[in-house]
C-alpha positions as CSV (number, residue, x, y, z in Angstrom):
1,X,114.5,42.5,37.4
2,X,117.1,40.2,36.3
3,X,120.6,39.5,38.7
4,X,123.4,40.9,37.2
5,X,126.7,38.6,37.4
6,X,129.8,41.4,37.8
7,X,132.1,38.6,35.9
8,X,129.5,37.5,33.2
9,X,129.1,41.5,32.9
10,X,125.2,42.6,32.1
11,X,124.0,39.1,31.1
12,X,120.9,38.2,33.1
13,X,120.7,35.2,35.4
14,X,116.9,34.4,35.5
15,X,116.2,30.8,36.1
16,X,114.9,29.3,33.0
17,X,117.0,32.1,30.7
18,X,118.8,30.4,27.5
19,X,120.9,33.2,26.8
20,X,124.8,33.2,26.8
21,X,124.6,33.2,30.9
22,X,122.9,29.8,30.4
23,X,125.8,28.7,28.2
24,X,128.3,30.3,30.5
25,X,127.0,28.8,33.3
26,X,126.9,25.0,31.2
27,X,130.4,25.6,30.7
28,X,131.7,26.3,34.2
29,X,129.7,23.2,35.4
30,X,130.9,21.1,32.3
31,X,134.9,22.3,33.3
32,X,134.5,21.5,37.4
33,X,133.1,18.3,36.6
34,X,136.2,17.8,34.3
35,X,138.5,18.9,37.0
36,X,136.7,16.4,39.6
37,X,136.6,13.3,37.1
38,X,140.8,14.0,37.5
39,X,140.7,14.0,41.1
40,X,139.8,10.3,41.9
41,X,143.2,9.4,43.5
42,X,143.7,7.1,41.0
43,X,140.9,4.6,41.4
44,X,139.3,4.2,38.1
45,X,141.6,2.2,35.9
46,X,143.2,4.2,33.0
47,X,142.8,2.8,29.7
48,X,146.0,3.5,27.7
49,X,145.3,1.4,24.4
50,X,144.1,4.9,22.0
51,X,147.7,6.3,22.8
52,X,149.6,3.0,22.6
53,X,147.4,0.5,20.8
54,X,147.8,-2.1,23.3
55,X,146.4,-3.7,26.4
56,X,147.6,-3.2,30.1
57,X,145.9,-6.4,30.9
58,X,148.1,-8.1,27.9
59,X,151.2,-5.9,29.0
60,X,151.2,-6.8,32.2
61,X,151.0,-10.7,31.4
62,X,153.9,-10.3,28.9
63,X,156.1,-8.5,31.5
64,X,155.4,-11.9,33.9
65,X,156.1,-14.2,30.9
66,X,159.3,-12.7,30.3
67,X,160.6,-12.2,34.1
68,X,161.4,-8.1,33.5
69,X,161.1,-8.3,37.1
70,X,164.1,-10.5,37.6
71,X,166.4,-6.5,36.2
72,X,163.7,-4.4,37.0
73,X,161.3,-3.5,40.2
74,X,158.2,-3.0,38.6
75,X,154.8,-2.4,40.8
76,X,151.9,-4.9,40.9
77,X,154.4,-7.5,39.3
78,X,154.9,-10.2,42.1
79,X,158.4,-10.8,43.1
80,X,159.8,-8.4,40.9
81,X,162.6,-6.9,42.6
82,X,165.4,-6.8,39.9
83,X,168.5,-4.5,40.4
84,X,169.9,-4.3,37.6
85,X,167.8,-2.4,35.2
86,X,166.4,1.2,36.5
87,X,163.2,0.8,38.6
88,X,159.8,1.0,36.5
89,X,158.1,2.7,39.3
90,X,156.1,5.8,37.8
91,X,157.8,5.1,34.1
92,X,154.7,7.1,33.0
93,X,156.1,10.1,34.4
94,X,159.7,9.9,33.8
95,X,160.5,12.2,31.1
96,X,163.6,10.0,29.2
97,X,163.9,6.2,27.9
98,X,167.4,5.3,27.6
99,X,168.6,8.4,29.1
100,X,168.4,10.0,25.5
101,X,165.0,9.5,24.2
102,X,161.8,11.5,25.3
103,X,159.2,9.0,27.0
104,X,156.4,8.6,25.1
105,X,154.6,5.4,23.1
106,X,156.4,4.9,20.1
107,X,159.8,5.8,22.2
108,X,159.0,3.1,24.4
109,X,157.5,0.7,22.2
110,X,160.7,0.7,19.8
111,X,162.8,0.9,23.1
112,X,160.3,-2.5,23.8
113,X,161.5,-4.2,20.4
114,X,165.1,-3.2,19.9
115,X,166.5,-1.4,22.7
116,X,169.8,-2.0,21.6
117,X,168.9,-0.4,17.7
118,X,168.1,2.8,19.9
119,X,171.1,2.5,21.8
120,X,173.6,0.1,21.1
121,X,175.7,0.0,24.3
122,X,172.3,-0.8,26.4
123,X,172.4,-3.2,29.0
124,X,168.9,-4.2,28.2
125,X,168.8,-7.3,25.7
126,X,166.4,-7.6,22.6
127,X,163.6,-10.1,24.3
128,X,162.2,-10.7,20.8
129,X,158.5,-8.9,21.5
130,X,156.8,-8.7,18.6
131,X,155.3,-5.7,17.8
132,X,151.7,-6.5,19.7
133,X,153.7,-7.5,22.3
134,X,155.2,-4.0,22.5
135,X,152.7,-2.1,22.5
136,X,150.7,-4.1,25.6
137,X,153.7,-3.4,27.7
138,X,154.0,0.1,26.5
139,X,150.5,0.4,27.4
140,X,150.8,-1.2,31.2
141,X,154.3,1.1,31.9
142,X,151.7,4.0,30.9
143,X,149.6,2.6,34.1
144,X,152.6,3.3,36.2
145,X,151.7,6.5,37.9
């Protein structure tokens, strides 16, 4: 006689059954395996460039060659203890750019090209970034957990 599962209701659990248990079973294994891919503590790199269409690797070269660090403390970035911009630490989580504008790529990669189109009393000057440029910075702040 076949187990009976009390949450899977009277489907039968017999080893080598292909019924809807089977599936059900497939499923839950499929979803913890999900949930334990999530729970590395961060050490598999991310790759951001399907949601920004750029390059951390690129990003974070571009944020060297144009000293951000020299406003802005920015993780991984030697020497880059600047006070006068806001701290990029965890930028992926903040939930505003500007103060006004929700975080997410394109936000930040306009913000990237013209911060001062978005907001023109910004502190932060227009670098010049093309739009390339943009997005590979927009994809290393996404890094920035």
């Amino acid at each position: 006689m076949a187990r009976r599962n009390p949450q899977l209701g009277n489907l039968p659990l017999r080893r080598g059954d292909s019924g809807p248990a089977r599936v059900a079973c497939r499923s839950i294994g499929l979803a913890f395996c999900c949930l334990l891919a999530g729970c590395l503590g961060g050490q598999t790199p991310r790759s951001h460039a399907v949601l920004t269409g750029g390059s951390g690797v690129h990003g974070k070269e571009v944020v060297v060659e144009y000293r951000c660090g020299s406003c802005h403390v920015i993780p991984g970035i030697r020497g880059a203890q600047g006070v006068f911009g806001p701290p990029l630490t965890h930028m992926a989580l903040r939930s505003y750019i500007g103060g006004i504008y929700p975080n997410n790529p394109a936000n930040m990669t306009g913000w990237l090209i013209s911060p001062s189109a978005m907001k023109p009393k910004t502190a932060m000057p227009d670098l010049g970034l093309s739009g390339q440029q943009a997005r590979d910075v927009t994809a290393y702040l996404e890094s920035l957990r």
